[in-house]
C-alpha positions in Angstrom: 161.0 -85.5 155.0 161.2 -84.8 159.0 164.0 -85.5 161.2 163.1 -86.1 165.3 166.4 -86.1 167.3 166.6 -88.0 170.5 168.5 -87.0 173.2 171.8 -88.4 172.9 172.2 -86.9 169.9 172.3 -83.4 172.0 174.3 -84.5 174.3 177.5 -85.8 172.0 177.3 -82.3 170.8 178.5 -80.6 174.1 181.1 -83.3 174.9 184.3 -83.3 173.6 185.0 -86.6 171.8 185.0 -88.9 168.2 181.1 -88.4 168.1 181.1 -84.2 168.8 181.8 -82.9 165.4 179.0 -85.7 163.9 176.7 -84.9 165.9 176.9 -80.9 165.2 176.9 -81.2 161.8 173.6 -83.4 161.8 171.5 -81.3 164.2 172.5 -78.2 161.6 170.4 -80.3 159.7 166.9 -79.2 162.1 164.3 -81.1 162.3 162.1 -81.8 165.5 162.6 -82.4 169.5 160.4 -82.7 172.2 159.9 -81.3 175.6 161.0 -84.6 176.5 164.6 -84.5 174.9 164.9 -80.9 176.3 164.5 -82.4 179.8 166.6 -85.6 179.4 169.4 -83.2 178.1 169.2 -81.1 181.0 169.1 -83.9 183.1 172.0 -86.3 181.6 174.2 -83.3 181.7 173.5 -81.5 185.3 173.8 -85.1 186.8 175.5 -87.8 184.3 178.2 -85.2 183.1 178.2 -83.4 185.8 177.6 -79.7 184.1 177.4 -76.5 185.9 174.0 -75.1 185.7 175.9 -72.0 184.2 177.0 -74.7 180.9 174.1 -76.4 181.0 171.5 -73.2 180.6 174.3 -71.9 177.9 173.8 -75.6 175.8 170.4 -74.8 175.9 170.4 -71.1 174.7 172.1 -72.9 171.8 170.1 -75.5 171.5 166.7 -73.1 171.2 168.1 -71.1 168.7 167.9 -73.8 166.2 165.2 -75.2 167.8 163.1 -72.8 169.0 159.9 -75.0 169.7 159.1 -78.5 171.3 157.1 -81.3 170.4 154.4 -81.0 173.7 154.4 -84.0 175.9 150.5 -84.8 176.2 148.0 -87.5 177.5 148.3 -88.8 173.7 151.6 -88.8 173.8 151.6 -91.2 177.2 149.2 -93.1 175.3 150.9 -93.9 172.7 154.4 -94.5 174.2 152.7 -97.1 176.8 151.5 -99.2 173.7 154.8 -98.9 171.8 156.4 -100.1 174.6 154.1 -103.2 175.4 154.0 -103.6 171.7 157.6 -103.3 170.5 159.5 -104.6 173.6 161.1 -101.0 174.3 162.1 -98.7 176.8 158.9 -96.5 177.9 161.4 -93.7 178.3 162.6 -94.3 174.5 158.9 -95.0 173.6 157.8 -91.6 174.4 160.9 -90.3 172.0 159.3 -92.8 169.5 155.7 -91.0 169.7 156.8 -88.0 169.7 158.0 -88.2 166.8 155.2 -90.5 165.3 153.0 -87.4 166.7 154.9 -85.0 164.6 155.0 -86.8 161.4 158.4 -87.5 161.4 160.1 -90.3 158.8 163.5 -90.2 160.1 164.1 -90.5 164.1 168.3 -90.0 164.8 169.0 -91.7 167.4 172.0 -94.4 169.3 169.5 -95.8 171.4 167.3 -98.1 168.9 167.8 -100.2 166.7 169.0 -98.0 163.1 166.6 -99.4 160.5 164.3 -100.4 162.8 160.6 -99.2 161.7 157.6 -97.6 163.6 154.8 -97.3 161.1 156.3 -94.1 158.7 159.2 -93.4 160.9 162.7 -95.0 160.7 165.5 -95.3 163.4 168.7 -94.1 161.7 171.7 -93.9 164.3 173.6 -90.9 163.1 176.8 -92.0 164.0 176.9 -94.7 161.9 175.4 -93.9 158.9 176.1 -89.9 158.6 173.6 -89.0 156.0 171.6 -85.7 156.7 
């Protein structure tokens, strides 16, 4: 069994609040990211949270020392994502999460932005926040 983590996940992690220690305690667990949830992250917190560069390149120091590859974001990749979205009525941005972790054989896929229980072929949506099981 594989856990993917999407982006949000990451994010709770470096904010103070209800959903911090949750979400540290799951990604002890491992698992999988992408490029793709490595760029988001840096993204949602030099512009949504409004991070110095300074904290945001010291999250992800921590971040790749737990994981210290990425899931590549390839043509296959796009592929895939644009028929999960046309297929499954989602986000394209949360369909590329969706492949990537299709593409790396993952069963479990943590995430607050789907649907938890919701099934791509092997791989479930569990929303770690409400159902903390690791």
């Amino acid at each position: 069994m594989s856990a993917f983590w999407d982006t949000n996940v990451f994010v709770y992690a470096f904010i103070a609040g209800p959903k911090q220690q949750i979400a540290r305690r799951a990604l002890m667990s491992g698992g999988v990211i992408s490029v793709q949830v490595l760029n988001e992250f840096t993204n949602v917190m030099s512009r949504k949270m409004r991070q110095s560069w300074e904290d945001v390149e010291r999250f992800l120091s921590v971040i790749h020392v737990r994981f210290p590859s990425a899931a590549p974001l390839t043509i296959q990749t796009h592929v895939t994502a644009r028929a999960l979205a046309r297929d499954h009525s989602i986000a394209f941005y949360d369909a590329l999460i969706v492949a990537a972790a299709i593409e790396a054989k993952c069963d479990r896929l943590y995430s607050e932005d789907l649907q938890s229980g919701r099934r791509f072929g092997e791989c479930v949506v569990v929303d770690p926040f409400r159902e903390a099981r690791f």
